[in-house]
Structures are given as structure tokens and as C-alpha cells.
C-alpha positions, 0 to 999 in steps of 0.5 A: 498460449490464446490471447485469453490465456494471456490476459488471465495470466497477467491478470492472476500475475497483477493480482497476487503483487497488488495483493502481495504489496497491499500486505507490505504497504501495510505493514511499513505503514504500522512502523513506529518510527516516524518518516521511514514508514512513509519512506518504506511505503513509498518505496513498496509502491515504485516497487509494485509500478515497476513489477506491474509495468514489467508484467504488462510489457511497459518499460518502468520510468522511476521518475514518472512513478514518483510523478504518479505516487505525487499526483494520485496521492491525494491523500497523502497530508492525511498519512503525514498526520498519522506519521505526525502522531506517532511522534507522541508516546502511547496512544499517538504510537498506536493511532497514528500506526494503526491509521497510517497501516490503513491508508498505505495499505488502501493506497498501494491497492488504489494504486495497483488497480490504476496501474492495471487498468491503464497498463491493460490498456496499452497504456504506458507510463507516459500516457495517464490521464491523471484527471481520469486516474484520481477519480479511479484511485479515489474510487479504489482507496474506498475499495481497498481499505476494506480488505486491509481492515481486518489485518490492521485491526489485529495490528491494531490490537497487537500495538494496544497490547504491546502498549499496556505491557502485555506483550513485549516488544520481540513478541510483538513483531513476531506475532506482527511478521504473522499477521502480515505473511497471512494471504 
């Protein structure tokens, strides 16, 4: 295989687990309990270093990824806020997820294009300017929120109508399960 078939290949590989993790971070980011849709979505982003990193070659280092989540996650007092308003019944539940969906799913896709990019270049877990990552996963949380819009307005309303009754809540996480297998 040429050198360029390698890379299309890594890359098409790096693609489809960011796209795959994007949809995952989203949906844990939707829970409506409090801390374990932090956890979860947490844990989906280790997972997704660590599936890029062995599509790249870099040995994964669980304890530098936890360093990369803390240090890239800026934002990561604005997702406690949401996960906060979900603690109130009713529309807290539905803001607080539908808010929380939306910056897990940017992040891990913010994430996921650092992790590339810097793997890409030989780069390893040890070796990330985290000056030069936080600009790039500023950059690439603005990029990705757009592509987890459309899915977290459908999240969005699926929540409003399990909230007013419409839907129950074994309905709702069919239709949710839906949603989130969709590419």
C-alpha cells in the first residue's frame, strides 16, 4: 500500500470514529440524569483518543488523555451548568439536556480534530502544545457544533414532547436510539 493510500485510509478511519463519537457524546450529553451524562461523555472522549491514537500508531496514555480532556475543555464549566439545570424538573430537563447534547457533541468533535491533526504529525501523547491545541479546539468547537445541530434539535424536540406527555418515556428513547444511529 502507498504512502497516500495510508494516509486516506487513516484518515477515512479518523473520520468515521470522530463522526461515530460525535453522535455517542451527543447522545450521553442528552441523559437526564445529572453527573453520569458528564461521566459518560467523558468516557466516550478517552475512548475516541485512544481508538485514534491506535489508528495512528501512538501508544494511548489513559492518564495524559484525562490531562487533554482538562486542559482543552475550556468549556467545561459551561457543561456543569447544564448538567446543573437539569436538576430542576420540566424545562430545566429539557434546557439543561438539550444544551448539555450540544457541547459534548462540539467538544468530542473538537477534540477528535486535535487528536488527529497532532497524531498525523507524528506527534504523540506526550508531545502537545496545549498552547497551540486550545486555539485549534476553540476553533473546531465552533466548527462542530454545526454538524450536531440538526441532531440535537430533534433531541430537543422529542424532550419537549415527552415533557408536555405526548410521548412516553419508552417511546421517547426509541425514537431518541433513532436519532442518534442516523449518520
Amino acid at each position: 500500500m502507498t504512502d497516500a493510500a495510508k494516509t486516506a485510509t487513516r484518515e477515512a478511519q479518523a473520520d468515521a470514529l470522530i463522526r461515530q463519537h460525535v453522535l455517542w457524546a451527543t447522545g450521553a450529553g442528552a441523559l437526564p440524569v445529572p453527573v453520569l451524562d458528564f461521566t459518560a461523555v467523558t468516557g466516550i472522549q478517552l475512548d475516541l483518543l485512544k481508538k485514534l491514537a491506535l489508528v495512528y500508531g501512538v501508544a494511548f496514555d489513559r492518564a495524559r488523555g484525562q490531562a487533554w480532556l482538562s486542559a482543552l475543555s475550556a468549556g467545561m464549566t459551561a457543561r456543569l451548568g447544564a448538567n446543573l439545570l437539569k436538576l430542576l424538573p420540566g424545562i430545566g430537563q429539557a434546557l439543561g439536556g438539550a444544551s448539555l447534547a450540544a457541547s459534548s457533541g462540539a467538544s468530542t468533535y473538537a477534540l477528535g480534530q486535535v487528536a488527529r491533526r497532532h497524531f498525523a504529525a507524528n506527534g504523540d501523547m506526550a508531545s502537545l502544545d496545549l498552547e497551540a491545541a486550545k486555539a485549534e479546539f476553540a476553533a473546531a468547537s465552533a466548527e462542530g457544533a454545526a454538524p450536531a445541530d440538526d441532531v440535537v434539535a430533534r433531541l430537543e424536540r422529542l424532550a419537549a414532547l415527552r415533557a408536555d406527555g405526548t410521548l412516553t418515556d419508552e417511546e421517547f428513547a426509541t425514537l431518541k436510539a433513532r436519532i442518534l444511529e442516523t449518520p
